[in-house]
Each structure stands twice: as structure tokens, then as C-alpha cells.
N, C-alpha and C positions, 0 to 999 in steps of 0.2 A: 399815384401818390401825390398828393399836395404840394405846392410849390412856397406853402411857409416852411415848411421845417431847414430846421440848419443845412440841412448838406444841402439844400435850391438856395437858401439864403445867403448862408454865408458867415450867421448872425445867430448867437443864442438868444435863446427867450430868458427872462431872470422872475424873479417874484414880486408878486402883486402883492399888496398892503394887505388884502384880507389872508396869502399864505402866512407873512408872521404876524396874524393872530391867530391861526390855526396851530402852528407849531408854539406862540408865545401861550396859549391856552392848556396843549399838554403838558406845556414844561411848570404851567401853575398850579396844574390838577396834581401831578407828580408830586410837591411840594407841598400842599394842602395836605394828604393821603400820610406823609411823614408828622404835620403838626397835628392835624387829627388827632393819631394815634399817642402821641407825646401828651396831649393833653388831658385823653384820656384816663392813660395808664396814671398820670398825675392823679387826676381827679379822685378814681378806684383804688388809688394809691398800692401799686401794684408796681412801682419803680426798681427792680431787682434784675438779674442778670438773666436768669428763666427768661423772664419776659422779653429782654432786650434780645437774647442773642437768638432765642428759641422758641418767640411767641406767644410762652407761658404752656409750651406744650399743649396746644389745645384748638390748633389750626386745623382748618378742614379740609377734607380733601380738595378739592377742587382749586382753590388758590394755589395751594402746594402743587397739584399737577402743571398748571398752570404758566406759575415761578419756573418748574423744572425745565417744561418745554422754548423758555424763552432765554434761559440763562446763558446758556454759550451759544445760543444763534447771534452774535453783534452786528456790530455792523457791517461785516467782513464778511459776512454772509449773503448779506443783501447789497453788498458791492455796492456803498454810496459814498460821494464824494461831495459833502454840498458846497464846495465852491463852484462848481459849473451853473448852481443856482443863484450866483451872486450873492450868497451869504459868505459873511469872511471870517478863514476860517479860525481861527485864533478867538474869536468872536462865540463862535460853535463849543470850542473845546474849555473855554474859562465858563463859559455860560453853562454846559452841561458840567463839568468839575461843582459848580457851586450848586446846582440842585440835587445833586446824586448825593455831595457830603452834607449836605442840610436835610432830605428826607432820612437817609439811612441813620445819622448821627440822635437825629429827632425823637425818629419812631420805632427803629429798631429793626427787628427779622419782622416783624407785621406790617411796618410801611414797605417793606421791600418786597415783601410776600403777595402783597395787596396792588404795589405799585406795576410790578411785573405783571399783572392780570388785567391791568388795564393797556398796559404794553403790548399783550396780547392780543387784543382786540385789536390797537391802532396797526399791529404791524398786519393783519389779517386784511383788514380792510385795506389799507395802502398797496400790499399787494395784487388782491382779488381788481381793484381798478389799474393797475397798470397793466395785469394780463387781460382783462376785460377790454380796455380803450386800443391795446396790442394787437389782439387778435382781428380789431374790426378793419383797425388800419393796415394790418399785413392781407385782408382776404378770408379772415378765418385761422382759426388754429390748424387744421389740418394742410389748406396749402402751405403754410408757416414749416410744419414739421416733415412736409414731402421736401420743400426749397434744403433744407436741412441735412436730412438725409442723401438725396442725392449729391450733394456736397460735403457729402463725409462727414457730417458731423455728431451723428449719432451713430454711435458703435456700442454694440452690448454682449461679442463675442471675441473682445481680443485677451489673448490664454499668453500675449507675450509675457517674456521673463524678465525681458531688459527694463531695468531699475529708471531708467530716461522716460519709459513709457507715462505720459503724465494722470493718465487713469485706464485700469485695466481691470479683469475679473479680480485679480491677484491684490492688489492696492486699493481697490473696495472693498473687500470682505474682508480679507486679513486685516488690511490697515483699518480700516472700518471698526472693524471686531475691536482691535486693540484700543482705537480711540475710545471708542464709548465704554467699554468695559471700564476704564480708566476711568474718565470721568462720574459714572453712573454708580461704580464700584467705591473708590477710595477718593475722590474729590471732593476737599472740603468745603465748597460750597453746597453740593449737592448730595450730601449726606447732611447736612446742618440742615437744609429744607426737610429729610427725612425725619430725623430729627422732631422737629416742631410741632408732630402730627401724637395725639396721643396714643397711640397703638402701633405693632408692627405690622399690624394688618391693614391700618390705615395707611401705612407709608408706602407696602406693599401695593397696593390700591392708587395712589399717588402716581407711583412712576407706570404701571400700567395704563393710566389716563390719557397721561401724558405722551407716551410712545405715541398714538395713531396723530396728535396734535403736532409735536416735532417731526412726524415724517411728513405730514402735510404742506406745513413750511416749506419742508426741503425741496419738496417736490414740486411745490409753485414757485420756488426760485428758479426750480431748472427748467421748467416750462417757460418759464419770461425768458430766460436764456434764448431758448428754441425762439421766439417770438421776434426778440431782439435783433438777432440774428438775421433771420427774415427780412429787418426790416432797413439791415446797412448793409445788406446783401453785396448790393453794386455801388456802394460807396461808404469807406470805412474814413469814419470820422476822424480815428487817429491820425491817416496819410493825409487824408482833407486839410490837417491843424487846427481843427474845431476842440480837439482837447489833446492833454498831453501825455496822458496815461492812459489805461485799461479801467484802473479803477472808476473814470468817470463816464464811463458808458452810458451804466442807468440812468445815472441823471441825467444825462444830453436825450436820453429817449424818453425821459418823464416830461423835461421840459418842453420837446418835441410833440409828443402825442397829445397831452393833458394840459400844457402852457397856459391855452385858451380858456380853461376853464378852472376859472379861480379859486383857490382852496384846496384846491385835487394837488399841485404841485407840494403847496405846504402839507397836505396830508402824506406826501411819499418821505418828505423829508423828516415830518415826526415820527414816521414807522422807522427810518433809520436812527434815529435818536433816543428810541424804544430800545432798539436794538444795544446801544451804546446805555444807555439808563442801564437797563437790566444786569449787562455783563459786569460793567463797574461798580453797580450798589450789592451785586452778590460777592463780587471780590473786595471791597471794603468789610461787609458783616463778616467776611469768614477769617480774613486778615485780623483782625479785631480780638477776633477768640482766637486763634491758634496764638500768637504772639501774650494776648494775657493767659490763658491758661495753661501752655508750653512751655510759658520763659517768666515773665513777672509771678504769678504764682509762686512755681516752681523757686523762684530764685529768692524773689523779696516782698511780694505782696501775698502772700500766704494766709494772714491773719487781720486783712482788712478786711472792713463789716461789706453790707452788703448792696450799699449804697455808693463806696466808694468806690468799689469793683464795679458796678454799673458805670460812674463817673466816669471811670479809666477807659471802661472798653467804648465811653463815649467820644473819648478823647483820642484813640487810637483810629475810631472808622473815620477819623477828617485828618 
């Protein structure tokens, strides 16, 4: 192993000038993708609540698949913390708040439907290079996953009952089952994506796409895991004091492995920010609708035209 990395050094690596323009580039693209679409539907004069909250009904499959597969992957998924990057993070979260409420507010379920498909690519790529540059640096992914296993950490037959157990057959599948039926089922974020699609057999089509793309994901999360793992084997960076949570693992291993090579770091940080986009701009559009047509409707706005229902639920996603 190299005698740069933190656990020989001592010392994190932080961001180069060309990562924040890698990540300051997604977060303009994101923002474009929201006025685009605003200025369009302007243009075509097509400004009604159809189009804002639902696309105009007439979204294709593939963005919608898309949407679906990146919407509750956040960033809690991809375990990042980019203060370890020396981005600060206050900085992170007012910055992503202002682009999320500006394309959603903008452009509607089309810039978020649209936006999330390009989220999907950057989180795809950000990944596939940190298991990529991982594996070279542990030896390979197979000694990676023997270091692993012989060290207990891949288990795919424990039948325990005890509720402590932190993943088991039982608390996958059951718990599993429940999660996603749930969200996939009655989640008004992702039935609004269905939604959008003009047929049931489109929408049908939609989340079928999307399944082999969302377990994809999942599965090259847990393979960097494996990887990871591998690679602070004999020196865990939390007892080191290199960081001071769990949460910033990834990053101290992005910074570590990819530091050196400029843009790759920013690249891992705007797949986390993807990740953070996505989840926020679908819960803002679904927030939006459920509060006006549940509650303002319902109660007092009943009888405003169809421009001002637009207005509101514009006023609601910020």
C-alpha cells in the first residue's frame, strides 16, 4: 500500500480547484434543466398545474424510470460526508437548498423528472470510479472480498431472530419487503412519477426499468463496502482520529485512493449531491401537491383559476 494515504500520513488530502468546478458545473446543469423547462412551458404557454405537478402527463418512460430509481437512494445511501473533503459544510447544505428550490419551483415534475436522469448518470459514474480505483488499490476485488469474508464480514445465512441482529435473512426480506412495498406502493413521491406517464402500462413499464437500475446501485454500494473494508483493514481511521464518525469513511477513501487525480474527487462529491438533489426535489413536488390539493383546495382555494393554482403550488415547493 502507498505511504500517501492518510492512515501513513496522518493528513487528509482536500479539493483541488478543478473538483469545485466539477461539482460547481452539476449544480449549474441541475439549475439550467429547472429554467429550461420554465421557459418553455412559458413560451408553449402550457403554465397549469397538469404540467407543473405531473409533467403534462406525457413523460416517457425512461426519465421516469430513471427519477424512480434515484429518488430515495440519497445520500445516506452512499455514505458521504463532504466535510472530510474540506467543503464546509453549511456551505453544502444552503447551496444545495437554493438549487433544489430553484429548479423544482422553476420547472416543475419535468425539471425534476429530467434532473434526476442526469443524477443518475453522475451517481453511476462516481461510483463505478471509486470501486474501479478500490479494487486496484486493495489487489483486486476478489482478494478484497476473501480479506472480508474471512473476517466475518459477509454473512448470507444468519436465520437469527434476535431484533439486535443488525441484518439478517429476516430483516432483508421481511423488512425489505415492507420498505419498498411502501414506498413503491403508496409514496407520494413515487406514484406522482407514475403519474406523469400517460398510460398505466407506461407507468407499469416505468417501474419495471427501473428495478434492475436501483438494485444496481445498491449492489455497487455494497461491493465498495467490501472494498473499503479491504482497504483499512489493519488500520481503522476512526481509532487513528483521521475522522470522527462512520459517516465519513467514503470520503477519507475517495480522498485517499482518487485525491491525486483531479476532478475524480469532485466527481464522487457531486454523485453524493445527486443523491441529496434527487431525494429533496421529489419531496418538495410531492409536498406541494399533497398540502394544495389535500388542504388548500379542500378548504379555501377551491375556485381559483388555473394559473393561480399553479402560482401556489409554486410557492409551496420553496
Amino acid at each position: 500500500m502507498s505511504t500517501d494515504f492518510s492512515t501513513s500520513t496522518g493528513t487528509i488530502r482536500t479539493f483541488s480547484t478543478v473538483d469545485y468546478v466539477v461539482l460547481s458545473v452539476l449544480m449549474g446543469l441541475s439549475a439550467a434543466i429547472g429554467l429550461y423547462h420554465a421557459i418553455k412551458d412559458r413560451i408553449q404557454k402550457k403554465e397549469n398545474m397538469t404540467e407543473f405537478l405531473l409533467g403534462g402527463r406525457s413523460m416517457s418512460v425512461v426519465p421516469v424510470a430513471l427519477s424512480l430509481s434515484v429518488t430515495f437512494l440519497s445520500a445516506i445511501t452512499i455514505l458521504g460526508n463532504p466535510a472530510v473533503t474540506g467543503l464546509n459544510i453549511w456551505g453544502c447544505v444552503i447551496g444545495i437548498g437554493i438549487v433544489v428550490t430553484f429548479y423544482t419551483s422553476l420547472g416543475g415534475m419535468k425539471a425534476v423528472l429530467w434532473t434526476d436522469s442526469l443524477q443518475f448518470f453522475v451517481m453511476i459514474a462516481g461510483l463505478l470510479a471509486i470501486f474501479i480505483q478500490g479494487c486496484k488499490e486493495t489487489g483486486g476485488f476478489s482478494a478484497a472480498w476473501d480479506l472480508a469474508e474471512k473476517r466475518k464480514r459477509i454473512v448470507f445465512d444468519d436465520f437469527s431472530f434476535d431484533p439486535s441482529t443488525r441484518h439478517s435473512v429476516w430483516s432483508v426480506t421481511v423488512g425489505g419487503w415492507m420498505l419498498w412495498t411502501a414506498l413503491f406502493g403508496v409514496n407520494q413521491a413515487q406514484v406522482q412519477r407514475c403519474l406523469s406517464t400517460s398510460s398505466v402500462r407506461k407507468a407499469q413499464l416505468a417501474i419495471l426499468l427501473n428495478t434492475p437500475a436501483l438494485v444496481g446501485i445498491v449492489i455497487l454500494c455494497c461491493l465498495i463496502g467490501i472494498v473499503m473494508f479491504a482497504f483499512y483493514a489493519d488500520c481503522d481511521p476512526l481509532s487513528f482520529g483521521l475522522i470522527e464518525k462512520t459517516d465519513q469513511l467514503l470520503p477519507l477513501f475517495v480522498m485517499d485512493i482518487l485525491g491525486d487525480l483531479r476532478g475524480i474527487p469532485g466527481l464522487f462529491v457531486s454523485c453524493v449531491f445527486s443523491g441529496n438533489l434527487s431525494s429533496i426535489s421529489s419531496a418538495l413536488n410531492a409536498i406541494a401537491t399533497v398540502a394544495f390539493k389535500d388542504f388548500l383546495q379542500q378548504f379555501c382555494c377551491s375556485g381559483v383559476s388555473e394559473l393561480t393554482a399553479t402560482i401556489i403550488n409554486k410557492a409551496l415547493g420553496k
